[in-house]
N, C-alpha and C positions, 0 to 999 in steps of 0.2 A: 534499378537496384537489383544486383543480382541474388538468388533465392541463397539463406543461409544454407550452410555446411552441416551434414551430419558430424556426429563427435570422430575424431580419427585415433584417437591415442585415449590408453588407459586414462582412469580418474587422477586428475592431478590436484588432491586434495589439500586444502585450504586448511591450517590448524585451528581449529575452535573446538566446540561440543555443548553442552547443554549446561544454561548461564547459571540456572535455579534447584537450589535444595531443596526438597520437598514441595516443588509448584503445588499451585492451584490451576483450573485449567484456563489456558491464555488463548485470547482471538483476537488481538488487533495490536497492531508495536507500531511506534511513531519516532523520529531522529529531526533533532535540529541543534545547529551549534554544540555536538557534543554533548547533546543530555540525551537519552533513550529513555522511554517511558512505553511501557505492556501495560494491559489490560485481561480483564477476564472478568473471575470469582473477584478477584484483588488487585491492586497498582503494585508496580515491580517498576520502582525507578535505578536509573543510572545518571549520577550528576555527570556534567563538564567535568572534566581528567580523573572520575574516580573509577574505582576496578571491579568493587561490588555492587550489588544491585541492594538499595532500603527497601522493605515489602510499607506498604499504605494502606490500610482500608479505605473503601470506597466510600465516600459520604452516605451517611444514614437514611435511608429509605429511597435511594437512585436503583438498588438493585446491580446487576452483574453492567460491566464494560462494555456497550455496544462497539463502541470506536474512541481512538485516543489520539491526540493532536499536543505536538510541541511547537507551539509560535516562530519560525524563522526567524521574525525580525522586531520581536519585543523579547529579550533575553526573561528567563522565569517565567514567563506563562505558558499554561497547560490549561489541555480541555479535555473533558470524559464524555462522552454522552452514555446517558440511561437509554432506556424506551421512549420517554418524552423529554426529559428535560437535559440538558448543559451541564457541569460544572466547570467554572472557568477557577482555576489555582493561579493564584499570584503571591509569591511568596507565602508566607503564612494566612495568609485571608482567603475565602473559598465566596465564590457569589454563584447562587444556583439561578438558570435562566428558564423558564416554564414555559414548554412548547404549550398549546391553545387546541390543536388538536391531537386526539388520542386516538384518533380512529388507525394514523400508521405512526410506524414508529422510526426511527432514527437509524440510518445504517451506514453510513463514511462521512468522514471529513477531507477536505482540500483547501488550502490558504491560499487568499489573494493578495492584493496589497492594499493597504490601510492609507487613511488619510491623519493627518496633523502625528500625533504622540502616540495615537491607540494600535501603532504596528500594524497587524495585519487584519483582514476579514477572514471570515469564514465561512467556507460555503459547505452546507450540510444536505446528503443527497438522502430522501429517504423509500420508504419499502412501496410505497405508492406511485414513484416515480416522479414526484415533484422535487426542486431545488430549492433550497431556503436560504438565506446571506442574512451574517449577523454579526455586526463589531462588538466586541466587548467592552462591555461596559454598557452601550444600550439595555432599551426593557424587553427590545422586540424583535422579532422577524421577517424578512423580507421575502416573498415568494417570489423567484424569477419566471419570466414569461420560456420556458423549453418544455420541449415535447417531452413525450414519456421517457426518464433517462433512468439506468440500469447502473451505472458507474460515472466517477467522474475523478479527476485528476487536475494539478496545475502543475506549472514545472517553475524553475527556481525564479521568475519574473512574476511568477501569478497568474501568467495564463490559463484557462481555464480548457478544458477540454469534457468531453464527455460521449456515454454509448446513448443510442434512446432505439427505441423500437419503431419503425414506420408500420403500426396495425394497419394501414389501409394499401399499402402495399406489399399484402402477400408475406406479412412481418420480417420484412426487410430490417436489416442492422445496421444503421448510421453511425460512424464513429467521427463526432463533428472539435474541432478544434480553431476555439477565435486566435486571430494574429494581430500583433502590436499594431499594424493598419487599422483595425479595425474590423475586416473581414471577418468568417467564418469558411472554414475550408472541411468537406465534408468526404470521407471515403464509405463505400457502400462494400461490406465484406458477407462470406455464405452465414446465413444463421445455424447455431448449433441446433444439434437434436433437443436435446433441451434449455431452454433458455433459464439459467441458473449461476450461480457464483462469479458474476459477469467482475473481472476486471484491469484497471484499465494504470496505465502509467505516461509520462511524458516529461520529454526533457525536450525543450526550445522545438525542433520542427522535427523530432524524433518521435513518433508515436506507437505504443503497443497495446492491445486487447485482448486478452485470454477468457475463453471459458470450458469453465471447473471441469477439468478430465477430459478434457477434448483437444482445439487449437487454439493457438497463438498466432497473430496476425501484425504485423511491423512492417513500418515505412521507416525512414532516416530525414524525408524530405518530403513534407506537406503539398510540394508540388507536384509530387506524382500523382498518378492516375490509380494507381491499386495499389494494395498492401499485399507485403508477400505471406505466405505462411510460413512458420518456422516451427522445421519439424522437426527438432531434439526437444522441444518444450510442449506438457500435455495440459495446456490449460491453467487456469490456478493464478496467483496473484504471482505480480511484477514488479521491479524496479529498477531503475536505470541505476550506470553505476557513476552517473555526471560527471562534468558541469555542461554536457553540453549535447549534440544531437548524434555526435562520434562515438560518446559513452556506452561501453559494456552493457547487456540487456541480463537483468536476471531472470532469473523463473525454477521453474519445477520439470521435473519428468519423473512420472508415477508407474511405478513396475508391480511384478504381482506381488515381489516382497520386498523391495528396497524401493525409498523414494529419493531421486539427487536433487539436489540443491546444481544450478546449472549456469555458465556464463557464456553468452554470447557475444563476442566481439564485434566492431564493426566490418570487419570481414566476413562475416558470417559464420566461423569456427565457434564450435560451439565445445564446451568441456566443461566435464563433471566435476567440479569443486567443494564436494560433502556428500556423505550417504548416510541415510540409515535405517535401521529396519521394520517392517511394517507386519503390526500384529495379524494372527489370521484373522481374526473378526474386522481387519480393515484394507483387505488386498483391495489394490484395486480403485484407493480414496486417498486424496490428498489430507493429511493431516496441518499440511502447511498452509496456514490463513490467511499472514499477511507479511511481506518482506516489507524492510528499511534500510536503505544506506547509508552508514557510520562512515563521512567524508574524513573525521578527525583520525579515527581509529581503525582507517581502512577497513570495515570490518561492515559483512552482512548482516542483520538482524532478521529473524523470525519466529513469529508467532504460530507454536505449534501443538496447539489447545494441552491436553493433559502435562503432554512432555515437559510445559512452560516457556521458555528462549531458547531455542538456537543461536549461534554465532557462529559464522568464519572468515578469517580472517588472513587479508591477503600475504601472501607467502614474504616474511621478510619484517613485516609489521610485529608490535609487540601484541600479543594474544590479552584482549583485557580479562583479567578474575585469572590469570591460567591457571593458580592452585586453588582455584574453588570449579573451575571444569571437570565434567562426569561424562 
């Protein structure tokens, strides 16, 4: 794989801006089948084909939005997590799911795939470094057998991917992804200076891992031997832009006072598609939490804590809410 491109030509900016009137502040956004669903202080939905976002409060005594999940493949359900516990949305009914231990707490979701009616699984990665797996509608939780993991990821099959720490080797960085074989395929990349904000994307044999203010590290093909670095992107969260291992790579690159929102192609050309500007009490720090891909509405999502949504929106496509954009 040859090493991505630095950017060669001016920003060629994507129409969007900032989705919410008077946010509360947002850290995690989730897309499936045309519904978007934020997190924070408060839920900030977006149905299938509408333009504005509903605000939701978060069920009573879960506390702020750790992570939020829209189900692929059961249309209307959504998950929240708190600190400990779930809420799984299904249409108008709410079922709250009670993690057992409080000692860590709950920090991403990734969906696999479900057996009979109940859609998908879902696997919850948390701050401890364990993996949990939980169908909706059960009482309980599964703890999977993996080493200490930092991030985790599936891509549109359910595949599961993930970073984990090797502590006894010199804290070496595993970035391991299982394949429809069966397999697990493991690349070993440098560890950052500090080990933080660790995250991670994947689409079919496409793999990326970033961490927060540093590098990003990308394969296209599980079979090779090392992941390259890509160096228009400084870390920060990712997302492919699918269906598949060809797909656009998003990300971030963080400057002392503007931060872009970034597209990498499979050529490795990389261009700036958003910017904007970074207060002085924040040079320096990604304010962007978490990206999503809007496959209906061509359109990037991101969660950027005070500011609330981001969006943009590929050149051509209709701009969603454009007369409620700021």
């Amino acid at each position: 794989m040859k090493a991505p491109k630095l950017p060669t030509s001016p920003s060629r900016v994507w129409p969007g801006g900032f989705a919410l009137q008077n946010p509360s502040s947002t850290s995690s956004i989730a897309v499936a089948g045309g519904t978007v669903l934020a997190g924070g202080e408060e839920l900030y939905l977006l149905r299938q084909g509408a333009t504005k976002f509903a605000t939701r409060e978060l069920p009573k005594g879960m506390g702020d939005a750790i992570a939020v999940a829209v189900d692929p493949r059961c249309r209307g359900r959504m998950i929240i997590a708190g600190l400990f516990d779930l809420a799984i949305l299904e249409g108008d009914g709410i079922t709250i799911a009670k993690g057992k231990n409080t000692d860590s707490e709950f920090s991403e979701f990734a969906w696999g795939p479900g057996t009979g009616k109940r859609g998908s699984e879902l696997y919850i990665a948390k701050d401890d470094g364990t993996v949990l797996r939980h169908s909706p509608g059960a009482r309980g939780f599964d703890e999977l057998d993996l080493p200490s993991v930092r991030a985790i990821a599936t891509d549109n099959a359910g595949l599961l991917a993930y970073v984990s720490v090797d502590e006894e080797d010199d804290w070496g960085i595993d970035v391991c992804a299982h394949t429809a074989s069966g397999l697990i395929v493991t690349h070993n990349v440098e560890a950052p200076t500090l080990l933080w904000d660790v995250h991670l994307a994947r689409m079919g044999d496409a793999l990326a891992v970033g961490f927060g203010g540093e590098k990003v590290w990308l394969t296209r093909r599980l079979t090779e031997p090392k992941m390259m670095c890509v160096e228009a992107l400084s870390g920060g969260p990712l997302a492919f832009e699918g269906p598949d291992a060809a797909s656009a790579l998003f990300g971030v690159s963080i400057g002392e006072t503007v931060t872009s929102l970034m597209r990498v192609d499979a050529s490795g050309v990389a261009t700036s598609i958003g910017e904007f500007g970074v207060p002085e009490a924040e040079k320096g720090i990604t304010r962007v939490h978490q990206l999503a891909w809007d496959a209906t509405r061509k359109t990037l999502w991101a969660a950027v804590g005070k500011a609330g949504v981001l969006s943009s929106t590929a050149p051509g496509a209709p701009v969603p809410g454009a007369a409620t954009l700021s």
